[in-house]
C-alpha positions in Angstrom: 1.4 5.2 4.0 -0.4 2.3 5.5 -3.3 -0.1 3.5 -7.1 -0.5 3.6 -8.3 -1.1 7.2 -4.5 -0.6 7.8 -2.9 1.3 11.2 1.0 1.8 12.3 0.7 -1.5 13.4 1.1 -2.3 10.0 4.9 -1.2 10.8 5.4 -3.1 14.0 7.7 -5.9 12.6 9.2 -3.9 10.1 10.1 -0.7 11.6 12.4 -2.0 14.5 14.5 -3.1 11.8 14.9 0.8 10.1 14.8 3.0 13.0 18.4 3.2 13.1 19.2 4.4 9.9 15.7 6.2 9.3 13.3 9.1 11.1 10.2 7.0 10.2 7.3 9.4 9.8 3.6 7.8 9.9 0.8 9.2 7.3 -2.3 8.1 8.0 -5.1 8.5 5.2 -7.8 10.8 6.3 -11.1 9.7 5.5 -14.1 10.9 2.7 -11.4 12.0 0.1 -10.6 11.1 -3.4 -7.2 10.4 -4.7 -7.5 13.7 -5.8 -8.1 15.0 -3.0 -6.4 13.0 -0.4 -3.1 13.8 -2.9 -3.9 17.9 -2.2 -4.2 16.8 1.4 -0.9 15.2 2.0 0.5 18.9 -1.1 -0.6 21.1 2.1 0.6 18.8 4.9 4.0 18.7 3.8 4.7 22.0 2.7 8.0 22.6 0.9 9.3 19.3 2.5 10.7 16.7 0.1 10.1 13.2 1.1 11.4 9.4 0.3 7.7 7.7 0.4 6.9 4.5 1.4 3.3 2.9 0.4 1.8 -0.2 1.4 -1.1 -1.6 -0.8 -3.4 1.4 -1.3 -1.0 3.4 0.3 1.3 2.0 -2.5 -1.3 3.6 -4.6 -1.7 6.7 -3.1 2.1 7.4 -3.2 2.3 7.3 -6.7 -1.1 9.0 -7.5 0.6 12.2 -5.2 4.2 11.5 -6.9 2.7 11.8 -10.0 0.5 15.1 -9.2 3.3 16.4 -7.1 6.7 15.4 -8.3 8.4 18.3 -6.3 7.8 16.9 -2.8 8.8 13.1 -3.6 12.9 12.2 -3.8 12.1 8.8 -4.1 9.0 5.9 -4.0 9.4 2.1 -2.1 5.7 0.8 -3.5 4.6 -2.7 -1.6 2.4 -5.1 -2.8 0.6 -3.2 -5.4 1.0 -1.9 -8.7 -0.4 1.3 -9.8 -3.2 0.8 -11.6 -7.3 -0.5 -11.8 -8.4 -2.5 -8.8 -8.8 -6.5 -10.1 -12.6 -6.8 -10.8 -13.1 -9.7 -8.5 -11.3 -7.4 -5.8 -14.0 -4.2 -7.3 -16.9 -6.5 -6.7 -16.1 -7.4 -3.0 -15.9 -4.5 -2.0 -19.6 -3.5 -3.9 -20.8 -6.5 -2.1 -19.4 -5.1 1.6 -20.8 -1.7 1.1 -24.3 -3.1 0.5 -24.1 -5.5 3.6 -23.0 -2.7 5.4 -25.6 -0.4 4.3 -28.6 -2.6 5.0 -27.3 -2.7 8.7 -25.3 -6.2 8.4 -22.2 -4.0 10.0 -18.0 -5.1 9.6 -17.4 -8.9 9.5 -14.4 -9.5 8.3 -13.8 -13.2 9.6 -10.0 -14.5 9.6 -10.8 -17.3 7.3 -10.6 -13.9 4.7 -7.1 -12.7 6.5 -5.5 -16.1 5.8 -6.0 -15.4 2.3 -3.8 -12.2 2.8 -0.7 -14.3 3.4 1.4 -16.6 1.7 1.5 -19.1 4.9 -0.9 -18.1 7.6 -0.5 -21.0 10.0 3.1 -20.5 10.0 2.1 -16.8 10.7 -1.2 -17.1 13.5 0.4 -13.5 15.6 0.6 -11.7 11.9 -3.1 -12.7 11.4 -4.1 -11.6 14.4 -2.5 -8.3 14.3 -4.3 -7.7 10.9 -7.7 -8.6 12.7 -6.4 -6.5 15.6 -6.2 -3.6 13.0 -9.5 -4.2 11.2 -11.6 -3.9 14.7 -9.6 -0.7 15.6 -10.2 1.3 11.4 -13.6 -0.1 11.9 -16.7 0.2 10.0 -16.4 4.0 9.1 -12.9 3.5 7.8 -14.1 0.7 5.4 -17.1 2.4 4.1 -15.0 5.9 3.4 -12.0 3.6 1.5 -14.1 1.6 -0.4 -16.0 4.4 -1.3 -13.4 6.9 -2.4 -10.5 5.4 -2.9 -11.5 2.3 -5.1 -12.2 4.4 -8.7 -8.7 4.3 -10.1 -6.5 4.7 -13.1 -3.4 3.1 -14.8 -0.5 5.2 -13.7 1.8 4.3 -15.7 2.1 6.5 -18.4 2.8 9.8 -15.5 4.9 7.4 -13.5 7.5 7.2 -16.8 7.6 10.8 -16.5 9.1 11.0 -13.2 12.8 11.1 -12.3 13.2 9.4 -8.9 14.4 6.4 -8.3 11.4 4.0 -8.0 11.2 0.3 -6.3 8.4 -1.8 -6.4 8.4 -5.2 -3.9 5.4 -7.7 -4.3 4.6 -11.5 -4.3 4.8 -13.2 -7.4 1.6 -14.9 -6.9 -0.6 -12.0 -5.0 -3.5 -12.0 -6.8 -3.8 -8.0 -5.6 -0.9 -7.2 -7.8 -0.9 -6.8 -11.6 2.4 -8.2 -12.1 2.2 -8.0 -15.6 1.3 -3.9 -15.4 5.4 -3.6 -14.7 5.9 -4.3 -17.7 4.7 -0.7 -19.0 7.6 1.2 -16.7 10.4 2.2 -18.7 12.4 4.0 -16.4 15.7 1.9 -16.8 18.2 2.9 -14.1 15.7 4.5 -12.0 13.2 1.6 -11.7 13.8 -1.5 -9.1 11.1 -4.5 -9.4 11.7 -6.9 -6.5 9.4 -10.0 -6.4 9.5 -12.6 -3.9 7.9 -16.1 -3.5 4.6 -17.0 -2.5 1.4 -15.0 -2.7 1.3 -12.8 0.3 -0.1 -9.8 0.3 1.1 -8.7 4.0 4.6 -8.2 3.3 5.6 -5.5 6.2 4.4 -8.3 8.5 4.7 -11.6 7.0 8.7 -10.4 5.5 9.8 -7.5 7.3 13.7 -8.9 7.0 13.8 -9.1 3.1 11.5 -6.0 3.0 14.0 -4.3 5.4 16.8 -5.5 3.4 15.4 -3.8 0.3 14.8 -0.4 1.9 17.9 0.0 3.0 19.3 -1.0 -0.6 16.7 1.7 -2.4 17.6 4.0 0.2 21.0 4.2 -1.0 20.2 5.4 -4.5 19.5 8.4 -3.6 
C-alpha cells in the first residue's frame, strides 16, 4: 500500500530487488473513504485471501487499521516509515492549511524545496526527488483533497495491534519527524514484533534505501 500523493512508482527502486522471491501485488487507495471504510474496501477485495501486507507511510497506517479490523486476511505486516497512531500536530495543521489554499482556488503546489525535506540526503538523491514530484503531478489535486480529508482523523493502534498474532516489523528513520518513535514503545508483542530503525531522517525509504529495506523484507518474510 503506497503513501499520500503516492503511485507504484513508489516501488520502482525497491521492487526489482523482491520480484524474485515475491508475486508483488499493488493496492492502490481508492479515494473519498474513511479508514473505516477504505478497510471494508480492501475485506471485499480480497475475499477469503490471506495476505503478507506491506504499507508505506499512510499505507503503513492503513495496513494496520485493516489488520486490526480484519485479522483473518493478514499473515503478516512490514509497516515503513510510520507508526500507528495520531498524525504529529504540526503535520495535522499542514494539511488544514493545503485544503483551505486549495479550496479558495490556489490549486496543488507542492514545490521541491518541501520534497527535500522527505529525505535524509536529497542532493545526494536529485532522481528520487524527482520521482516523488513525478508522483505528486500524476495523484494530483483530487487525490490530495480526498487523503487529507478522510484519511487524516486517526487513532492510537496500539492497544488492537497487541492483540494480533502475526509476526509484525516496523522499519523507519530514527530522526523522521513523521514517525512517533517513541509510540513503539507501547507494542508488547515480544517474538512476533521486529523494530528496525535506520540513520538519518528520511521519510522516503522505498526510494532513498531500497537495499536495506530489501534486505529486511526478505528477513521478515522468513518468519512466517
Amino acid at each position: 500500500m503506497p503513501g499520500t500523493l503516492c503511485n507504484k512508482l513508489l516501488w520502482s527502486a525497491l521492487s526489482p530487488l523482491l520480484e524474485n522471491g515475491f508475486e508483488l501485488i499493488y493496492l492502490t487507495i481508492p479515494t473519498g473513504k474513511s479508514m473505516d471504510e477504505l478497510a471494508d474496501f480492501y475485506n471485499d477485495t480480497l475475499g477469503d485471501d490471506k495476505i503478507n501486507l506491506i504499507g508505506f507511510s499512510l499505507g503503513g497506517y492503513i495496513a494496520t487499521y485493516f489488520a486490526a479490523k480484519f485479522p483473518k486476511h493478514v499473515r503478516a505486516l512490514f509497516i515503513i516509515a510510520n507508526s500507528s497512531t495520531l498524525l504529529p500536530s504540526f503535520e495535522i495543521k499542514k494539511r488544514e492549511a493545503a485544503v483551505k489554499f486549495i479550496a479558495k482556488g490556489g490549486g496543488l503546489k507542492l514545490k521541491e524545496q518541501q520534497v527535500n525535506r522527505l529525505f535524509d540526503k536529497p542532493a545526494d538523491n536529485k532522481q528520487q526527488v524527482d520521482l516523488v514530484m513525478q508522483m505528486i503531478r500524476q495523484q494530483g489535486e483530487s487525490e490530495l483533497l480526498s487523503q487529507y480529508q478522510h484519511t487524516s482523523d486517526r487513532k492510537d493502534l496500539a492497544e488492537q495491534l497487541n492483540t494480533l498474532s502475526i509476526p509484525m516489523w516496523f522499519y523507519y528513520s530514527e530522526h523522521d519527524p513523521l514517525v512517533n518513535a517513541s509510540w513503539f514503545k507501547q507494542l508488547h508483542l515480544k517474538k512476533q514484533l521486529t523494530i528496525s530503525s535506520t540513520t538519518g531522517r528520511g521519510h522516503m525509504l522505498p526510494l532513498e534505501k531500497p537495499a536495506e529495506l530489501a534486505n529486511h523484507i526478505i528477513t521478515w518474510a522468513g518468519t512466517y
